[in-house]
BAPALO-506441 format. One record per residue (C-alpha): residue in one letter; residue number from 1; x, z, y. Coordinates in steps of 0.001 Angstrom, whole numbers. Example, Ala and Ser with C-alpha at 12.3 -4.5 7.8 and 13.67 -1.06 7.14 Angstrom:
% residues 2
a/1/12300/7800/-4500
s/2/13670/7140/-1060
//
This chain:
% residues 636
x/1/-31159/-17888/17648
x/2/-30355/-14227/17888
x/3/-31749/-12001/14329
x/4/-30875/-8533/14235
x/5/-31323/-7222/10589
x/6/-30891/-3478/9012
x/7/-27871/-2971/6302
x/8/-29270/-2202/2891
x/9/-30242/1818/2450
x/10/-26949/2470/134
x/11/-24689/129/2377
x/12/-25435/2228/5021
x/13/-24281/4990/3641
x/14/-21120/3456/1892
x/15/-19924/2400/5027
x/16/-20008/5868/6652
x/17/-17892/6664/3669
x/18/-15716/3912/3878
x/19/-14573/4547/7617
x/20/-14196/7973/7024
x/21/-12847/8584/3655
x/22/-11490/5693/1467
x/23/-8816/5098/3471
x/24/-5795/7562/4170
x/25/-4241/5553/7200
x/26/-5997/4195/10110
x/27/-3514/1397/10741
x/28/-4173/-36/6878
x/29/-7325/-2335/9084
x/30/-5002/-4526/9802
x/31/-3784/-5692/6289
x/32/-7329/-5612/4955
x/33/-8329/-8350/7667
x/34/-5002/-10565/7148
x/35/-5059/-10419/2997
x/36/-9136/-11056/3458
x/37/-7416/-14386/5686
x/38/-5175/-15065/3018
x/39/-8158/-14981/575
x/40/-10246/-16993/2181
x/41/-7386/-19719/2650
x/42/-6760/-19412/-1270
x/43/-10317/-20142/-1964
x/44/-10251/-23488/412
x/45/-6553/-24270/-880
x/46/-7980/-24118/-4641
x/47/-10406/-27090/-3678
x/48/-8580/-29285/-1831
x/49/-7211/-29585/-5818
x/50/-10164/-29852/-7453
x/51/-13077/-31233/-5118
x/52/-10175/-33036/-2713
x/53/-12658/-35544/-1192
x/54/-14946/-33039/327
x/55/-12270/-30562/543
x/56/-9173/-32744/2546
x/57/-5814/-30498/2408
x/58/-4248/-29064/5527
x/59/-1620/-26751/7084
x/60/-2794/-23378/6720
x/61/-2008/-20532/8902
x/62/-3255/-17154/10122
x/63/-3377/-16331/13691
x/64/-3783/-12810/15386
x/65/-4975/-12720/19500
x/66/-4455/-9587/21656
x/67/-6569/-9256/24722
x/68/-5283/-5820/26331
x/69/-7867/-6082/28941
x/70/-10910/-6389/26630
x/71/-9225/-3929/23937
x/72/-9733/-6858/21345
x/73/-7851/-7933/18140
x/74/-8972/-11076/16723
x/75/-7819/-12291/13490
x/76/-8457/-16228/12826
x/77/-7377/-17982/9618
x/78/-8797/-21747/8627
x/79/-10095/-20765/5204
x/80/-12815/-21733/3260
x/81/-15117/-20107/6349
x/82/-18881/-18687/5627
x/83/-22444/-20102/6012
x/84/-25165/-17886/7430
x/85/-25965/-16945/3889
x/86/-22688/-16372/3136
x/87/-22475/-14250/6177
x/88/-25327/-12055/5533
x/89/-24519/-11181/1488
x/90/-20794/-10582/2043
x/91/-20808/-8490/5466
x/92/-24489/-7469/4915
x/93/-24003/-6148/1700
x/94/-20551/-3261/1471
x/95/-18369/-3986/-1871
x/96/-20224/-8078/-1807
x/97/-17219/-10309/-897
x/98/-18385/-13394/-3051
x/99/-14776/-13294/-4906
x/100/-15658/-11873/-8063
x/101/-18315/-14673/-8085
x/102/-15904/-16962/-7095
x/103/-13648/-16691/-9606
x/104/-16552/-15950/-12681
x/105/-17089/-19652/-12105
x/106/-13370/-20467/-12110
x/107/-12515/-19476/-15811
x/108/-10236/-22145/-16991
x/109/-8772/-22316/-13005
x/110/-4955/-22844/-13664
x/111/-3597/-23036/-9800
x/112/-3246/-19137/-9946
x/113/-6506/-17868/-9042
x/114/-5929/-14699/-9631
x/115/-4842/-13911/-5947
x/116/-8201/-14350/-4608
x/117/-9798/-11904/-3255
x/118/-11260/-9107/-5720
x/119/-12069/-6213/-2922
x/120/-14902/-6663/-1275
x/121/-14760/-3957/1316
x/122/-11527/-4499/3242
x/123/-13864/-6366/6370
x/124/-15149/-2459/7029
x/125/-11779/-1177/7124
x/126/-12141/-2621/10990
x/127/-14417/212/11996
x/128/-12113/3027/11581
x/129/-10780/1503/14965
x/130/-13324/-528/16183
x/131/-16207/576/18018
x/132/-17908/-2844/17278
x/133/-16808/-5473/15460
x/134/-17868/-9347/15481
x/135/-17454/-11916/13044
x/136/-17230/-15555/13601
x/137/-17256/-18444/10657
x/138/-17860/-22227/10099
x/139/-17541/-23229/6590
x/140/-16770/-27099/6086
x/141/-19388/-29521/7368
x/142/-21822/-26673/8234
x/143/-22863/-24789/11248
x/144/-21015/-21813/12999
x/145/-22701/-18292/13256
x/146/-21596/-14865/14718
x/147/-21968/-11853/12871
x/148/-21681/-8527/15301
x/149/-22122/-5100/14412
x/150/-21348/-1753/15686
x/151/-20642/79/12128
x/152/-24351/1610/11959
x/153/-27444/954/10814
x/154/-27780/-2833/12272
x/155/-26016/-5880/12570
x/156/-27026/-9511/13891
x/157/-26366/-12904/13375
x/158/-26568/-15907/15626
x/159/-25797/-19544/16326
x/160/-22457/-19701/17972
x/161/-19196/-21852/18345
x/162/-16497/-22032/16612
x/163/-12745/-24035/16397
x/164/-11865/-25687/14307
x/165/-13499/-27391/10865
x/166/-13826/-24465/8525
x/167/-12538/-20787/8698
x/168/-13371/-17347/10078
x/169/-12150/-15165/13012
x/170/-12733/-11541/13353
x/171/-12495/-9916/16523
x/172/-12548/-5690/16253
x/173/-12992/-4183/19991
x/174/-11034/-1417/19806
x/175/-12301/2875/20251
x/176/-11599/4058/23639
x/177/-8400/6420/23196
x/178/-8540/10171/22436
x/179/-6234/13295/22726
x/180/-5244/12945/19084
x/181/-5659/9138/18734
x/182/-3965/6309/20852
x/183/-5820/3209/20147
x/184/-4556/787/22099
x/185/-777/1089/20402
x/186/-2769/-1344/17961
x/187/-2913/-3843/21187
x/188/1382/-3845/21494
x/189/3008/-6455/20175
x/190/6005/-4222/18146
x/191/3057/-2436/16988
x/192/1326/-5630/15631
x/193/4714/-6813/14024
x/194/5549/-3435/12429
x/195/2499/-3289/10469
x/196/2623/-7396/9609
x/197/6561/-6594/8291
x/198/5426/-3109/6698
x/199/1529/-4363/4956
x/200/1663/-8294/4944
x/201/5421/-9682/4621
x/202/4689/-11302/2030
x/203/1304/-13128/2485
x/204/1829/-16483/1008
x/205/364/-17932/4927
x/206/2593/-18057/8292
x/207/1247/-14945/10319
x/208/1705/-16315/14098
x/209/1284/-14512/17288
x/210/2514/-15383/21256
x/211/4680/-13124/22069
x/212/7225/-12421/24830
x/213/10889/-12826/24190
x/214/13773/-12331/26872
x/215/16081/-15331/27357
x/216/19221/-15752/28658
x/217/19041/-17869/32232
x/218/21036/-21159/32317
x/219/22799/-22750/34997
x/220/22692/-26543/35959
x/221/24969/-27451/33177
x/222/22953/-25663/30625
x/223/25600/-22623/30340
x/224/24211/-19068/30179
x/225/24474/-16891/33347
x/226/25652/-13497/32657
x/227/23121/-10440/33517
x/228/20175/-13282/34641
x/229/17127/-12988/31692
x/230/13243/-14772/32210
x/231/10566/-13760/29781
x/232/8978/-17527/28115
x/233/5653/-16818/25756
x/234/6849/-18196/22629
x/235/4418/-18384/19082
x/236/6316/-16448/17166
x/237/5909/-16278/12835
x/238/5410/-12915/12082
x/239/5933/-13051/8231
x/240/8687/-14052/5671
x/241/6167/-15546/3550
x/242/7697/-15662/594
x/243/9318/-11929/-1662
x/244/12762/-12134/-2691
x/245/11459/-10990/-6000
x/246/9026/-13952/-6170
x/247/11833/-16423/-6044
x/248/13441/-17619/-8927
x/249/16531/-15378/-10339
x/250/19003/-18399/-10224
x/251/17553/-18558/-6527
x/252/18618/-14740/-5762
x/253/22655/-14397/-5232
x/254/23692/-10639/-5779
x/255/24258/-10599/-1677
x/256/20250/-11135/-1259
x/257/19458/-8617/-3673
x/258/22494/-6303/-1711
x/259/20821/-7102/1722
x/260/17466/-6660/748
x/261/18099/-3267/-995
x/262/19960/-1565/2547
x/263/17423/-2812/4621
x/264/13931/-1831/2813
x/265/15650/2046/1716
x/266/17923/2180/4754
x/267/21267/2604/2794
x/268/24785/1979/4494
x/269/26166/733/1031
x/270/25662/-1799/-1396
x/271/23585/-463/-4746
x/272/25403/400/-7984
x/273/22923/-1292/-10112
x/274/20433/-4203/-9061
x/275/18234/-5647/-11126
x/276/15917/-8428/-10591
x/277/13259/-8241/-12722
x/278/10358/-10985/-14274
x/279/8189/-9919/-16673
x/280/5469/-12748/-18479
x/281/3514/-12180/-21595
x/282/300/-10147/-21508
x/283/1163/-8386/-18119
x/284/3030/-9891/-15938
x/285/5035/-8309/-13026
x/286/8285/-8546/-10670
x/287/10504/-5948/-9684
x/288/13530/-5289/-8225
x/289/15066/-2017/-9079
x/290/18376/-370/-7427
x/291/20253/2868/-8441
x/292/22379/3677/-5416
x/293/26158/3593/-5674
x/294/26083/7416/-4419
x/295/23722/10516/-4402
x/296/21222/10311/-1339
x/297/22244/13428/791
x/298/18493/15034/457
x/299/18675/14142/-3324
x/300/17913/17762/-4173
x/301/15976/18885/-1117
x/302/12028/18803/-985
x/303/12303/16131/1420
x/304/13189/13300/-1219
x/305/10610/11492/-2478
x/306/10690/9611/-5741
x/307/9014/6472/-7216
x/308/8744/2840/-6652
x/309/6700/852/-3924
x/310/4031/-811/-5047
x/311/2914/-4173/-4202
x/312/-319/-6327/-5344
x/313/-541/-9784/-5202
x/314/2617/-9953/-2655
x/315/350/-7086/-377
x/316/2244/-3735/158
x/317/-105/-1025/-905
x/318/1985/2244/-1406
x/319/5259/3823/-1333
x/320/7030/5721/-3230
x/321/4266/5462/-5929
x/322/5665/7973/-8712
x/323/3666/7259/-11789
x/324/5665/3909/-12146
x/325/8912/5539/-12969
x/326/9309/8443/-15398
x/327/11254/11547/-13433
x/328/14054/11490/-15151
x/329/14590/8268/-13141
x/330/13713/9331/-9932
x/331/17032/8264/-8470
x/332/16064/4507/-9083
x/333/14458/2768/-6306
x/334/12693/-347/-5652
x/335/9629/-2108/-6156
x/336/6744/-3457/-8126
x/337/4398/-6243/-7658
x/338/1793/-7349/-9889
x/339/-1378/-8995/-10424
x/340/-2249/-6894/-13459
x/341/-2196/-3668/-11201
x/342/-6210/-2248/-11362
x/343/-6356/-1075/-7380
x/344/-9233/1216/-6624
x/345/-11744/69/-3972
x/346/-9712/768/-978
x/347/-6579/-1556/-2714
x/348/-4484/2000/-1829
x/349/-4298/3698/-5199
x/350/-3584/2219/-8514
x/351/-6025/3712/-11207
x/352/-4321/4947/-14366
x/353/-5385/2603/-17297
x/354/-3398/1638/-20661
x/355/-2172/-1539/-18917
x/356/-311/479/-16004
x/357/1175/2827/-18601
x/358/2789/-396/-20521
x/359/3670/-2067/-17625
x/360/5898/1347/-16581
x/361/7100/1457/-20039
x/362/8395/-1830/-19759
x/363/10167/-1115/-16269
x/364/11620/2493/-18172
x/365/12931/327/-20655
x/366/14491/-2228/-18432
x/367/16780/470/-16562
x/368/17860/2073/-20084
x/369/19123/-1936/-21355
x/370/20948/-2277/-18491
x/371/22161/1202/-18536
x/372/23237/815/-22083
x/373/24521/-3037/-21485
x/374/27024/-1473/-18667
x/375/28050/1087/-20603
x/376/29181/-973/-23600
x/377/30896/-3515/-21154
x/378/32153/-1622/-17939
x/379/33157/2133/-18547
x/380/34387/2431/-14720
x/381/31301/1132/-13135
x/382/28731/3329/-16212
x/383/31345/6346/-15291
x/384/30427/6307/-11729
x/385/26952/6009/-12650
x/386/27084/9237/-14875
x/387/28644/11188/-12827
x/388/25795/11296/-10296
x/389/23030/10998/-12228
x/390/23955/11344/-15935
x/391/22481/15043/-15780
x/392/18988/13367/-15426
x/393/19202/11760/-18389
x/394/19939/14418/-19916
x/395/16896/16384/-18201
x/396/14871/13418/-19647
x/397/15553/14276/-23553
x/398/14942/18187/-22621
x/399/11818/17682/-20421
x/400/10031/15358/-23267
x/401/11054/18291/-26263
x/402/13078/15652/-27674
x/403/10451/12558/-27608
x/404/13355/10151/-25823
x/405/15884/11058/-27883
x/406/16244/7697/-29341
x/407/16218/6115/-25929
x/408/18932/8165/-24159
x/409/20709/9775/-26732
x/410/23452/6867/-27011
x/411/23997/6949/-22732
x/412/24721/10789/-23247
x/413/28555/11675/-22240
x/414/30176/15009/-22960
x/415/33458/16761/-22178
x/416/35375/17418/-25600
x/417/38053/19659/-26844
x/418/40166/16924/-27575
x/419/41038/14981/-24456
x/420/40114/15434/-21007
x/421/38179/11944/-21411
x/422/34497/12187/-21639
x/423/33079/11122/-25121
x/424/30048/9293/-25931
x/425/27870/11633/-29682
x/426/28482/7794/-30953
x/427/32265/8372/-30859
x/428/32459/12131/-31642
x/429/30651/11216/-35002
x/430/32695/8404/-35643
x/431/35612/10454/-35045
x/432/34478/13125/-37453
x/433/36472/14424/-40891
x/434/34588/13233/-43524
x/435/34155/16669/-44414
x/436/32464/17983/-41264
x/437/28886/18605/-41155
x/438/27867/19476/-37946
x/439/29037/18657/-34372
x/440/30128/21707/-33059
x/441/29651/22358/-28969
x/442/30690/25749/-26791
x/443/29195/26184/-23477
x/444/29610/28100/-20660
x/445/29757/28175/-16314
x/446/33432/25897/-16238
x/447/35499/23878/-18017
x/448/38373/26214/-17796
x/449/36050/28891/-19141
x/450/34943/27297/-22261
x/451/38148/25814/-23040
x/452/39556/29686/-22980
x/453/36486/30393/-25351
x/454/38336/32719/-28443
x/455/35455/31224/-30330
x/456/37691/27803/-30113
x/457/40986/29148/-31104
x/458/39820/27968/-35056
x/459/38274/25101/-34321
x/460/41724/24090/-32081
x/461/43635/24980/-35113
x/462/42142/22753/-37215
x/463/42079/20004/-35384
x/464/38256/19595/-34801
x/465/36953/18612/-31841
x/466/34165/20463/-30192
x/467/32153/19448/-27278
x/468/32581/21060/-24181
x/469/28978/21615/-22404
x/470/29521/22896/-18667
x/471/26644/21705/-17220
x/472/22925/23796/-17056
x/473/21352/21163/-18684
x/474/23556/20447/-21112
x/475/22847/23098/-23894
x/476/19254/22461/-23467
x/477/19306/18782/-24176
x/478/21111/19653/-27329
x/479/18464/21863/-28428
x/480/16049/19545/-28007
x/481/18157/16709/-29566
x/482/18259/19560/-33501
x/483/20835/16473/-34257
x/484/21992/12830/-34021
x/485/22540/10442/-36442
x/486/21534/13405/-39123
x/487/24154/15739/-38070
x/488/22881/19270/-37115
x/489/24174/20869/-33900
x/490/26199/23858/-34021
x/491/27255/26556/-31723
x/492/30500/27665/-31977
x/493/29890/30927/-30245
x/494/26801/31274/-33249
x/495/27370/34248/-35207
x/496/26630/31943/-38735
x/497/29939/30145/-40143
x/498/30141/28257/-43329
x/499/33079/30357/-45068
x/500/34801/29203/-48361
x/501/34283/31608/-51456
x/502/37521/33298/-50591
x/503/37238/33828/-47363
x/504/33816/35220/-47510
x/505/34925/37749/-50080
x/506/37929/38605/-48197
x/507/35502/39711/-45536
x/508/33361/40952/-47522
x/509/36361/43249/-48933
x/510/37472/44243/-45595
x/511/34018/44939/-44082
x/512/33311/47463/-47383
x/513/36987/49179/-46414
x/514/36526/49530/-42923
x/515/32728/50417/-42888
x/516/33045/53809/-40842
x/517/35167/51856/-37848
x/518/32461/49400/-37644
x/519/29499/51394/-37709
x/520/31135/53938/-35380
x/521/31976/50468/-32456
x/522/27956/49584/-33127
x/523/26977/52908/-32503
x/524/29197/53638/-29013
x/525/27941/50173/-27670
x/526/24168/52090/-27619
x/527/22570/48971/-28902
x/528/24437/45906/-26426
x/529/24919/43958/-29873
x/530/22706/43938/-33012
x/531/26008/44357/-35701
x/532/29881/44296/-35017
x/533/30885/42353/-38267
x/534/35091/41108/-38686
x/535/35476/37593/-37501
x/536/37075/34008/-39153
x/537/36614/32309/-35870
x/538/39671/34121/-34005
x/539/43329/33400/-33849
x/540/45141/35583/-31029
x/541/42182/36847/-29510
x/542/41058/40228/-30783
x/543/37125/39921/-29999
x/544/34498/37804/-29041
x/545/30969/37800/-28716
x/546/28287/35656/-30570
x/547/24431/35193/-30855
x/548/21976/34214/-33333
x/549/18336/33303/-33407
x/550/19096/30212/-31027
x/551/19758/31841/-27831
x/552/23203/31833/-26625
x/553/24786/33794/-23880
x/554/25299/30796/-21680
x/555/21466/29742/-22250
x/556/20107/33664/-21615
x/557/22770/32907/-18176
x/558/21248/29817/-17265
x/559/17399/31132/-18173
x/560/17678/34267/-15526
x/561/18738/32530/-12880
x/562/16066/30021/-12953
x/563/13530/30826/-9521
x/564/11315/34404/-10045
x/565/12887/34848/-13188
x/566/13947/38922/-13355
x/567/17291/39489/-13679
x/568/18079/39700/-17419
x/569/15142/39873/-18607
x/570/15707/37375/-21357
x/571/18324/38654/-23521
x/572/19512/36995/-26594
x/573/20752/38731/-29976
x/574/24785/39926/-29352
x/575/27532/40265/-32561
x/576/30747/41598/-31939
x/577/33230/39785/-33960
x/578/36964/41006/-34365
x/579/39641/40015/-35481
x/580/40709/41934/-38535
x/581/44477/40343/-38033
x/582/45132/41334/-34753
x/583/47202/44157/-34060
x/584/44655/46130/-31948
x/585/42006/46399/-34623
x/586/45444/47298/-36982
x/587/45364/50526/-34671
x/588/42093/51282/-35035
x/589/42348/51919/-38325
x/590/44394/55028/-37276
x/591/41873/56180/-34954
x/592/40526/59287/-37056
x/593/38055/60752/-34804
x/594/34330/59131/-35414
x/595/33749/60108/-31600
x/596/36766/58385/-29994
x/597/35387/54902/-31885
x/598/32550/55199/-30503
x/599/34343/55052/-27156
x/600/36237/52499/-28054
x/601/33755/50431/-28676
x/602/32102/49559/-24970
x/603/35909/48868/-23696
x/604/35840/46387/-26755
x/605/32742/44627/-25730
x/606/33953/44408/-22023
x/607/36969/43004/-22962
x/608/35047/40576/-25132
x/609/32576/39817/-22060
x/610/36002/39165/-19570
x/611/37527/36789/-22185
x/612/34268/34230/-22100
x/613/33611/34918/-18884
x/614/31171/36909/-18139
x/615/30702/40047/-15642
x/616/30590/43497/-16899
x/617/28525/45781/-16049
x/618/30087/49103/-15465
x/619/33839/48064/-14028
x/620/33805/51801/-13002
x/621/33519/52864/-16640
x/622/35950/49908/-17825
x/623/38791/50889/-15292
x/624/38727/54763/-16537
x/625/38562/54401/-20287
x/626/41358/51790/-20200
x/627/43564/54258/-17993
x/628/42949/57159/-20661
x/629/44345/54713/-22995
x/630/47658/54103/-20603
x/631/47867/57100/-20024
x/632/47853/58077/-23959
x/633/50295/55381/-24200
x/634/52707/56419/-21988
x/635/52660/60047/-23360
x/636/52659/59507/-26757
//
């Protein structure tokens, strides 16, 4: 008997929504029907353990049927199936699949129940491509009935027939094609098994289809005949079944984890890292997380995308979802999959809740152990590693203002005065003279620059080591750092320098003696520096240039070329320093005119600027007032 009934008022209009809005991707029906299989093949699995005389165990499989000709998809699993009542309250009613209710009665269930089925809507997914859809169910022992609607206000239910003992099969008669949208692609077979492999891998259930394969033709003796092929129908499994990262880790060889990691982010080379993760406890998860053994080529382009895939319940639901990686890590890939993960209605977006925040804590921390584990016991293979990607950690400590310190601050490497070796803040402390304070660091655009640095020529007298930062980031992670392990960073190129008694009154001395040379430099250099003061940084060198308030040259550098930042517009606080043993300041004191100081003064600054490295400004200017002074030279 044939009943048409009307959808409840608000299911009528929740299913206009549905079709048209919850979902982002048309092709996304198809999972929703298979993991709504899968569900319903739990829920009859779970009692043939518990109620096993009414409920007798069987193979379980899912089965999908293309009819090209009738523009039909029908998906058929042998579940736990649906009475009339059934029927009506879980495809009469949106967001009513009977789960929740399922499992509220299921509280001390133990055969991991919490795969079944907890969204309700998935059925309607159908009607973003189907014109009409029709359901048809049997649960055990009781009578079949089709359900048939066309996604509007109606739907009916009748008697009908049905194969099998128990299950459900749901047949979606696909939308005539449009300009924009090409329907019946869903009715090809590499169509069908690019979505299983993409959405439903991993569904615990063999997927099958018939499909046509090409074979080889053999002769009488069973031998292959070149160039001769015949098409057979053969019922082919569409699904692994079971994730690599669901199988035990003595079960996964470093070759699976290899295989698996070129094939799902299409890389040519085996990863640097892989780790195979299990978490248990109060959330439980698996991952499997790669950092490549080399920079992706798009690494820095707007066309890389960051974050891990996400996976519920063995069910692909996103890619590249980023809120599971902090972005500092962005160069890690892989994937998550966990029951704990609170999906939204649509089972496409993960809604942000304390537990998800934890559970990406936990995966955060898991990269920086095995970061800090390689570093400790294979220098080559954490080298490689920092050399692509150590500048991100470093971006991590600066983008947090210091917050992850503690976490990264002991994978941090650092070019050092000492030895062209790179040197963990660990091991420059260690190294230390019990009598140094601070750990000293000079920046700039190169290597070779900073090592020619005159503010160095001191330090490399002494023997203490100074850390060499030629990377943009670099000085910026130290100022958010203030110190480690309760020694202060310091600038070398800073105009402040801890001076012994004597020495400070020996400058003190000379800057009282010489007070009309100095003033007269400050003055010509028409406010470039804030003081010109004698220096106890230099050796051979007969200026530099320093800062203070915090901003040094290389940072005001690195700050205006940043994107629609005006060219110096940030400028930090200048000091010329000379040196007051150095034979050119010697000849300044014999300079008696006021006025041809003052001119000296700019050539001294330029000079200062070409010694760290750093462009002048007026080379025009520069080139004449050092040709007065050859020319006085030569004449004198």
């Amino acid at each position: 008997m044939k009943t048409e009934k009307k959808f409840e008022t608000e299911s009528q209009q929740l299913l206009d929504l549905m079709i048209n809005s919850i979902y982002s991707e048309k092709e996304i029906f198809l999972r929703e029907l298979l993991s709504n299989a899968s569900d319903a093949i739990d829920k009859y699995r779970y009692l043939s353990l518990t109620e096993s005389e009414k409920y007798p165990a069987k193979t379980h499989s899912i089965r999908i049927d293309v009819d090209k000709k009738a523009r039909t998809i029908a998906i058929t699993d042998n579940g736990i199936g649906m009475s009339l009542e059934d029927m009506e309250k879980n495809l009469g009613t949106i967001a009513r699949s009977g789960s929740k209710e399922f499992m509220s009665k299921l509280e001390d269930a133990k055969e991991d129940m919490s795969i079944i089925g907890q969204f309700g809507v998935g059925f309607y997914s159908a009607f973003m491509v189907g014109d009409s859809v029709e359901v048809l169910s049997k649960p055990l022992g009781g009578e079949a009935h089709r359900f048939y609607s066309e996604g509007k206000s109606t739907y009916t239910v009748e008697d009908a027939d049905f194969d099998g003992d128990s299950g459900t099969k749901v047949i979606v008669h696909l939308k005539p094609d449009t300009d924009d949208i090409k329907y019946s692609d869903y009715l090809e077979t590499y169509r069908i098994e690019g979505l299983v492999k993409k959405y439903s891998d991993y569904i615990r259930y063999p997927i099958k289809m018939l499909v046509s394969v090409s074979k080889q033709d053999l002769d009488d003796e069973d031998k292959p005949i070149d160039g001769k092929y015949h098409d057979e129908i053969e019922d082919k499994t569409l699904n692994s079944m079971v994730p690599l990262w669901k199988k035990s880790v003595n079960d996964v060889k470093p070759e699976d984890l290899n295989e698996f990691y070129k094939s799902k982010f299409s890389d040519y080379e085996d990863p640097l890292f892989a780790l195979n993760v299990h978490a248990e406890g109060l959330y439980t998860y698996e991952s499997l997380l790669f950092i490549p053994s080399h920079v992706p080529y798009n690494f820095y382009s707007e066309t890389y995308e960051s974050g891990l895939s996400l996976y519920s319940r063995g069910i692909f639901i996103q890619d590249n979802y980023k809120d599971l990686i902090p972005n500092y890590l962005r160069f890690v890939k892989g994937l998550v999959d966990s029951d704990d993960f609170p999906l939204n209605v649509s089972r496409e977006m993960l809604q942000k809740t304390p537990e998800m925040a934890k559970i990406s804590k936990n995966i955060e921390n898991k990269i920086l152990a095995e970061l800090k584990k390689t570093k400790k016991n294979d220098e080559e293979k954490y080298l490689k590693f920092f050399d692509m990607f150590g500048e991100h950690l470093k971006y991590g400590i600066y983008s947090s203002y210091g917050m992850k310190k503690d976490d990264l601050q002991d994978l941090l490497l650092f070019h050092h005065l000492n030895d062209d070796k790179l040197i963990s803040l660990e091991d420059y402390v260690n190294g230390m003279d019990k009598k140094q304070k601070d750990i000293y660091f000079a920046s700039g655009k190169t290597l070779a620059e900073i090592r020619a640095l005159p503010q160095l020529e001191q330090k490399k007298k002494d023997g203490i080591d100074v850390l060499l930062l030629d990377k943009n980031i670099d000085e910026f992670c130290i100022m958010a750092m203030v110190n480690y392990k309760e020694k202060t960073f310091k600038d070398v190129s800073s105009e402040k320098e801890e001076l012994s008694k004597e020495k400070k009154k020996e400058l003190d001395q000379l800057t009282t003696d010489n007070k009309r040379i100095l003033d007269n430099l400050k003055e010509g250099l028409n406010q470039k520096v804030d003081d010109v003061v004698f220096s106890a940084k230099l050796v051979d060198s007969p200026v530099c240039i320093t800062t203070k308030d915090g901003l040094s040259m290389n940072a005001e550098r690195v700050l205006n070329e940043e994107p629609g930042q005006h060219d110096d517009s940030i400028k930090s606080s200048k000091v010329l320093e000379i040196n007051p043993e150095h034979a050119l300041f010697k000849a300044l004191q014999n300079v008696s005119s006021d006025e041809e100081l003052r001119g000296y003064g700019s050539l001294l600054y330029d000079e200062a600027m070409l010694l760290q490295g750093y462009d002048i400004e007026d080379k025009a200017g520069f080139v004449s007032k050092l040709n007065e002074l050859l020319i006085k030279a030569v004449n004198a």
